[in-house]
VEXDREN-2710 file (C-alpha; in Angstrom, 1 decimal):
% VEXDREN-2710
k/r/px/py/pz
1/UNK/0.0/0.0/0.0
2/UNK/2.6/2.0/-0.4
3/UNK/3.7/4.9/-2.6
4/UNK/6.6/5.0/-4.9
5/UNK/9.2/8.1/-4.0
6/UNK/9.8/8.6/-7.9
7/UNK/7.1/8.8/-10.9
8/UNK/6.8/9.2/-13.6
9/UNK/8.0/12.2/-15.5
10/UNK/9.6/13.3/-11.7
11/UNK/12.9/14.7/-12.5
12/UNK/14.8/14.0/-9.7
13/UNK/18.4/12.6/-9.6
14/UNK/19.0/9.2/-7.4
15/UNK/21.9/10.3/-6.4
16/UNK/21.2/13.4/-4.1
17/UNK/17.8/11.7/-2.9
18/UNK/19.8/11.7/1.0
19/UNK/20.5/14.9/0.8
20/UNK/17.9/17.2/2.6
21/UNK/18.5/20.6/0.4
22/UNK/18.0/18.6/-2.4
23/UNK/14.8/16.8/-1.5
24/UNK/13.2/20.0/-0.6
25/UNK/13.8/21.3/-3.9
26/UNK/12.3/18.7/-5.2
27/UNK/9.4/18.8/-3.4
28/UNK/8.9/22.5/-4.7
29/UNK/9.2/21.3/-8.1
30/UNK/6.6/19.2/-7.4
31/UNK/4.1/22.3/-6.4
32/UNK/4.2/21.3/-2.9
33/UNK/4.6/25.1/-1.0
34/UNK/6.2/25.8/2.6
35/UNK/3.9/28.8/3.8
36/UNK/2.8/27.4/7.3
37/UNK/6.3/25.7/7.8
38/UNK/9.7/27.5/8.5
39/UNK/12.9/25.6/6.5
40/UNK/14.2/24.6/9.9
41/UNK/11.1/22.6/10.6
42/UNK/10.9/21.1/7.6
43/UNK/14.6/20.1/7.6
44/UNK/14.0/18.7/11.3
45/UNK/11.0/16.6/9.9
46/UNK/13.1/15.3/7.2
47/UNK/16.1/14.4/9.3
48/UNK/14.6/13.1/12.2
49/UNK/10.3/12.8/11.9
50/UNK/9.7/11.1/8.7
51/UNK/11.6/10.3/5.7
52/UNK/10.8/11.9/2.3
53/UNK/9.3/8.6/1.0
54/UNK/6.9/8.2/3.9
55/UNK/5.9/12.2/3.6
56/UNK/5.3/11.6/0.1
57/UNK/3.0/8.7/0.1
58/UNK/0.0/11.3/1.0
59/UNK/0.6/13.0/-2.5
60/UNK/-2.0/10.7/-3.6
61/UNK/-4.6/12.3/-1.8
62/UNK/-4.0/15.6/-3.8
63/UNK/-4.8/16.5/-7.3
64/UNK/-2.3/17.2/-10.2
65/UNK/-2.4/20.2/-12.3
66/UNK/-2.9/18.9/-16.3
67/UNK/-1.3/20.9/-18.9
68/UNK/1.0/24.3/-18.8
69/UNK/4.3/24.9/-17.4
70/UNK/3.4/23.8/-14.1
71/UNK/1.9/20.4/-15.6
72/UNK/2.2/17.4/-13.0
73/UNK/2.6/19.7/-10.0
74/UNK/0.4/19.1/-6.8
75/UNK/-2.7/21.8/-6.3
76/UNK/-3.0/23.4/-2.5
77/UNK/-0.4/21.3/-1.6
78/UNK/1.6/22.2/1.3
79/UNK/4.5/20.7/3.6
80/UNK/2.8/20.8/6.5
81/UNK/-0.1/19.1/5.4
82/UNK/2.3/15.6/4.7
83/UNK/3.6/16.0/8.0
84/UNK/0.2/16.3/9.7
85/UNK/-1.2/13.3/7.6
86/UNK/1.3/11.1/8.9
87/UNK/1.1/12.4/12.1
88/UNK/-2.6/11.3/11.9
89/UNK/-1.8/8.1/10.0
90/UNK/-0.1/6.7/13.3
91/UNK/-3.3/7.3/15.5
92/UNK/-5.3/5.4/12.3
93/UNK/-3.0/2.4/12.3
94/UNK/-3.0/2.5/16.2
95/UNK/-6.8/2.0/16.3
96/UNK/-7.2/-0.8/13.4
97/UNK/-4.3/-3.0/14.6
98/UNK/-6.1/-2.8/18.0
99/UNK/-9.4/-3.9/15.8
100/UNK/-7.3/-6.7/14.2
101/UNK/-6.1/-7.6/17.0
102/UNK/-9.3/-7.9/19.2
103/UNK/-10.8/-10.0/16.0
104/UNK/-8.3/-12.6/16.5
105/UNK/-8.7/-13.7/20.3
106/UNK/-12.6/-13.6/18.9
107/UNK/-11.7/-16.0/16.6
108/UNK/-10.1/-18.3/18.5
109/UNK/-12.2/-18.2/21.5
110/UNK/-15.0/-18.7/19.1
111/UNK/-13.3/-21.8/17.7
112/UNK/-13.2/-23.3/21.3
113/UNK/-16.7/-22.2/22.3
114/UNK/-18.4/-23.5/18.9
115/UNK/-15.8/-27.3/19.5
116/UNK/-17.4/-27.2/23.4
117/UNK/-20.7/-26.3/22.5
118/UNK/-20.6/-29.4/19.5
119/UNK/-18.7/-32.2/22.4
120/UNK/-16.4/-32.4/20.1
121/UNK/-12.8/-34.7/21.1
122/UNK/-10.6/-31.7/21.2
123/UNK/-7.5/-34.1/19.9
124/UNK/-9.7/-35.5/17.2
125/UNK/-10.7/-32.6/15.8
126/UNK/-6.9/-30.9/15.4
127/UNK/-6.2/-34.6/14.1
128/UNK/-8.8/-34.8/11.0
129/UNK/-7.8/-30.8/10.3
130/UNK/-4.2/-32.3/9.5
131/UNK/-5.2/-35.0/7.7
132/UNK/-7.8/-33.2/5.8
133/UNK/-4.4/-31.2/4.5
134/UNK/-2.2/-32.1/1.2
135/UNK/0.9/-33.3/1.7
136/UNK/2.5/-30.0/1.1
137/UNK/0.4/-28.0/3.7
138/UNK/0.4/-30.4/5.8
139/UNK/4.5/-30.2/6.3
140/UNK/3.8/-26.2/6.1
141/UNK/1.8/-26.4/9.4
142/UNK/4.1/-28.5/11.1
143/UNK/7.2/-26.2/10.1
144/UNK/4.9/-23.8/11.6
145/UNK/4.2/-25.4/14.8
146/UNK/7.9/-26.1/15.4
147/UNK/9.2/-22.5/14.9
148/UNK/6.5/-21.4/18.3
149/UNK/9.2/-23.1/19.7
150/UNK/11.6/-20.3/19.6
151/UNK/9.1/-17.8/20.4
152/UNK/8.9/-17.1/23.8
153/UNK/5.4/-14.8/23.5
154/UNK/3.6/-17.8/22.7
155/UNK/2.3/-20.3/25.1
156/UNK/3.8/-23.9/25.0
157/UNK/1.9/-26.6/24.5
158/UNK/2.4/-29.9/26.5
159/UNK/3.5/-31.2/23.2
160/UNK/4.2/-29.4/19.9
161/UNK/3.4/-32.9/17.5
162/UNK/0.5/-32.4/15.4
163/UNK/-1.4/-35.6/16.8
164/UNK/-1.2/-35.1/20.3
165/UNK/-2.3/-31.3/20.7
166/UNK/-5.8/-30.3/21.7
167/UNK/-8.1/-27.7/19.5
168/UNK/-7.5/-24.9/23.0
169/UNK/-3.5/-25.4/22.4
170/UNK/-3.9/-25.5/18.9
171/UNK/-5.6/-21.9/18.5
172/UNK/-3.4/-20.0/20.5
173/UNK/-0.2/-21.4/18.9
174/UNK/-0.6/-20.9/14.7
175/UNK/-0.9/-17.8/13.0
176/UNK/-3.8/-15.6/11.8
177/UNK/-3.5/-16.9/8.5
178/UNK/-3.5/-20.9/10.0
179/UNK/-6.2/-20.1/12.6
180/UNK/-8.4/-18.9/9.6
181/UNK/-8.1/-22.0/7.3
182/UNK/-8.8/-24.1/11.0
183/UNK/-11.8/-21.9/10.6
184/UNK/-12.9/-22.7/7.5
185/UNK/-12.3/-26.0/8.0
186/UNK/-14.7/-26.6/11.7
187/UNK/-17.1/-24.3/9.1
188/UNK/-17.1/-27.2/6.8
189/UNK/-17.1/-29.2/9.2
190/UNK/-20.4/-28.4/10.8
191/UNK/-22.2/-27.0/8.5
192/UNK/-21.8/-23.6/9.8
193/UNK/-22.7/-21.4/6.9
194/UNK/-22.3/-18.3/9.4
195/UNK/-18.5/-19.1/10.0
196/UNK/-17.8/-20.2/6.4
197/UNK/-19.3/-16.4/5.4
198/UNK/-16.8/-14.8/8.3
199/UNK/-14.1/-17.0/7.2
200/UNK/-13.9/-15.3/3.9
201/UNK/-13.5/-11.4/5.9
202/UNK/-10.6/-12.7/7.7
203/UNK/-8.3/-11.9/4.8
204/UNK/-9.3/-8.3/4.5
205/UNK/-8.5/-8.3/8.3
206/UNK/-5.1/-9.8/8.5
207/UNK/-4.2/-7.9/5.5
208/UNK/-5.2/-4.4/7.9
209/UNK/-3.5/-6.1/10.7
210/UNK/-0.2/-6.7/8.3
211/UNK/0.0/-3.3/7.1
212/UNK/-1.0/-1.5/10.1
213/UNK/1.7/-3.4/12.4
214/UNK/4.3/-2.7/9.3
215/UNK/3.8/1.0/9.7
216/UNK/2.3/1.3/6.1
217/UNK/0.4/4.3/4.7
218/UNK/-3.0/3.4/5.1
219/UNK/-4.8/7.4/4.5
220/UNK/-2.9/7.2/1.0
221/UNK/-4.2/4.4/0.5
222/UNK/-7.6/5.2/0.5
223/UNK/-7.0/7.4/-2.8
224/UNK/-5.8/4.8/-4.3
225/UNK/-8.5/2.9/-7.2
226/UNK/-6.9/-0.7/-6.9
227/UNK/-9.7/-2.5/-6.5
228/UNK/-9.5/-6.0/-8.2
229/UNK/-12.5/-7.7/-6.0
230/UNK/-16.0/-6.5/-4.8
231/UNK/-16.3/-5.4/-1.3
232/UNK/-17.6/-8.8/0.6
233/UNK/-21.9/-8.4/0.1
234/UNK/-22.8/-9.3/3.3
235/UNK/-20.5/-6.3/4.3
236/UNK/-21.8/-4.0/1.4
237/UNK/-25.2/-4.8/2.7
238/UNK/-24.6/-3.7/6.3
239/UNK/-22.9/-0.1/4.7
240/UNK/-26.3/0.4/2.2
241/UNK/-28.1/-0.2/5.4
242/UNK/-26.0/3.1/7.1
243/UNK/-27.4/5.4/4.8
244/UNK/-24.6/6.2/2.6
245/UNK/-25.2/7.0/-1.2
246/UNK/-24.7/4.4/-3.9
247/UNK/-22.7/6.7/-5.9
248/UNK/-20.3/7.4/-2.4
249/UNK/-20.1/3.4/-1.7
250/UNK/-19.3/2.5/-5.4
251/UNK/-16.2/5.3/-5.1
252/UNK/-14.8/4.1/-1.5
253/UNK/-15.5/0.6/-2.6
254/UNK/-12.5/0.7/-5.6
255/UNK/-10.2/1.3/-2.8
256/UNK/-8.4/-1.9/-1.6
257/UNK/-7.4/-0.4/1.6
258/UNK/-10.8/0.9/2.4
259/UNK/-12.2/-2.7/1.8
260/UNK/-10.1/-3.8/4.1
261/UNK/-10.6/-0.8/6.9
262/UNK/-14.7/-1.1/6.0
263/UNK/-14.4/-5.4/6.4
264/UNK/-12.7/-4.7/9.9
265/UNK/-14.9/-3.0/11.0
266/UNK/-17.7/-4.9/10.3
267/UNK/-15.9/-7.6/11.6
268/UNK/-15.5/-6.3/14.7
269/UNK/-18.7/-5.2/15.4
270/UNK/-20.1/-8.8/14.1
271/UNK/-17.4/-10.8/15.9
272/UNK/-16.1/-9.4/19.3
273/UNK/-18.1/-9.9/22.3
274/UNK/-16.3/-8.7/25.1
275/UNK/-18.1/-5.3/26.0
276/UNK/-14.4/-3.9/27.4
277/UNK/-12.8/-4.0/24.1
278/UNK/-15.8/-2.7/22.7
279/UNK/-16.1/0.4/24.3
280/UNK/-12.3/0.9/24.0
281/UNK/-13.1/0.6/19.9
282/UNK/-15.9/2.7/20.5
283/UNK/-14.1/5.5/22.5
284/UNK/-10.6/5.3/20.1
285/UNK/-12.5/5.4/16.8
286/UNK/-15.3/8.3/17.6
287/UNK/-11.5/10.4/18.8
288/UNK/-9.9/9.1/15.8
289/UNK/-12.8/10.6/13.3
290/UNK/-13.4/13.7/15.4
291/UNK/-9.5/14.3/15.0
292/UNK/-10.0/13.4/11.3
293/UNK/-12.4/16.1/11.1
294/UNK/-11.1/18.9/13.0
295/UNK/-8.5/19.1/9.6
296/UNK/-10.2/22.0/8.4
297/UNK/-7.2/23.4/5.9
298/UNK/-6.6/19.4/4.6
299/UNK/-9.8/18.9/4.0
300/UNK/-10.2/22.0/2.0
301/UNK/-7.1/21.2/0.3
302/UNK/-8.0/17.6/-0.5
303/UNK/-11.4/16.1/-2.0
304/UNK/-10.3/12.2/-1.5
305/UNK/-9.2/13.0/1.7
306/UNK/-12.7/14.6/3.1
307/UNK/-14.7/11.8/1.2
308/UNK/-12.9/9.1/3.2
309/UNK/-13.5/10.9/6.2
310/UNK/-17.2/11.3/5.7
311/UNK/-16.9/7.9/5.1
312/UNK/-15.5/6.3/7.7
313/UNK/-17.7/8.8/10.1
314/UNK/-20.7/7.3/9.2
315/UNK/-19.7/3.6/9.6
316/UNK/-18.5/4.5/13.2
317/UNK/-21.0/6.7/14.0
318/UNK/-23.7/3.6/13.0
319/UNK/-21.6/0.4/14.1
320/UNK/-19.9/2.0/17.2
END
């Protein structure tokens, strides 16, 4: 989800990109203006806040002049702005990876819940998951359950061998990615149409959780029109249900990364239980959009940025 430093027609030369005179030059060239920021700041932001290709991933939420000699530059662009979106992107990243995080001890705990509620044989149950595997995912998940080994932030299991651990050890020993295809699997398993339909979110989720932990972009990201897949329906039902127009849910719905912020939060708000990590979502989201909002200048300056605030404002204020 990130943003190239360089594109294309940028004239910019590799070689100076470390130097700090240099890549505020070329930030002029690219239209963006230094009104609201003194030099000094912005040479302290470049040298020890953010790095020019982090600041420059939120040119994509800024329009491009087309045609005369300033072709290509950025409109109402200014320093300060980058430095406050990233600013802000920290407390959006903060919020969905405690989302994405909360989903997954849902999951899991679910997992167990659904096994008790069913008497299934907890050792039976991990048993016909590996054997239900090919031979090449099968050794994956094994490799898998022999590198918690080394991980001392992950509780050990009486014993590590896929036939002698239980469905509790098992869920709190894989990965995200693991723990959903167990999902799918128990789905399958007992007909759960409900769990095979949440199975199916969980990528959306990890893939939040992934780039929010990896400190990527995510407000870029929303200007970005990547979309290769329609938003989940039973998702897209619950956001037609909010109020929003078609026309807005078709435009925030060709951005990947809004996909996957929209399918967290559904998730959340379908999946987690516990009422104390419900009103912390509750309380850090309705701060995060009121924050988001109180951008007056950005949100003058940038179309795709108020849009995906509006957005996002209406999902919490409905769901949360």
């Amino acid at each position: 989800m990130g943003t190239d430093l360089m594109r294309e027609g940028d004239s910019y030369d590799n070689t100076q990109r470390l130097d700090v005179d240099d890549q505020l030059l070329y930030l002029k060239q690219q239209g963006v203006t230094f009104p609201c920021v003194a030099g000094t700041c912005a040479r302290h932001t470049l040298l020890n806040e953010h790095t020019l290709t982090q600041l420059s991933a939120y040119r994509t939420l800024f329009e491009r002049r087309v045609g005369g000699i300033r072709d290509g530059t950025y409109v109402g662009l200014d320093f300060s702005y980058l430095r406050t979106l990233a600013q802000l992107d920290r407390h959006v990243r903060h919020a969905f990876l405690m989302l994405s995080l909360d989903i997954e001890h849902a999951v899991r705990t679910k997992v167990v819940q659904e096994a008790m509620a069913r008497h299934e044989d907890g050792f039976a149950i991990t048993r016909d998951y590996f054997a239900s595997l090919s031979p090449r995912e099968r050794q994956r998940r094994v490799m898998e359950l022999g590198m918690h080994k080394r991980d001392a932030h992950r509780p050990a299991p009486r014993e590590s061998s896929e036939d002698s651990l239980s469905v509790r050890e098992f869920v709190e020993i894989v990965t995200f990615g693991t723990l959903s295809d167990f999902y799918l699997f128990c789905s399958r398993r007992w007909n759960n149409k409900d769990m095979r339909q949440e199975h199916y979110l969980f990528k959306s989720v990890r893939r939040m959780r992934n780039a929010c932990a990896h400190n990527n972009p995510i407000l870029s990201g929303f200007a970005i029109r990547d979309a290769k897949n329609s938003l989940d329906d039973h998702v897209a039902q619950e956001v037609a249900h909010v109020g929003i127009s078609k026309r807005a849910r078709a435009k925030q719905a060709k951005s990947t990364c809004m996909q996957q912020a929209v399918t967290t939060l559904y998730t959340f708000n379908k999946l987690v239980a516990d009422e104390c990590c419900r009103r912390e979502a509750r309380h850090a989201l309705r701060a995060l959009v009121c924050e988001l909002e109180a951008q007056g200048d950005i949100l003058k300056a940038s179309d795709s940025f108020r849009s995906s605030v509006t957005y996002l404002h209406r999902l919490v204020e409905a769901w949360y």
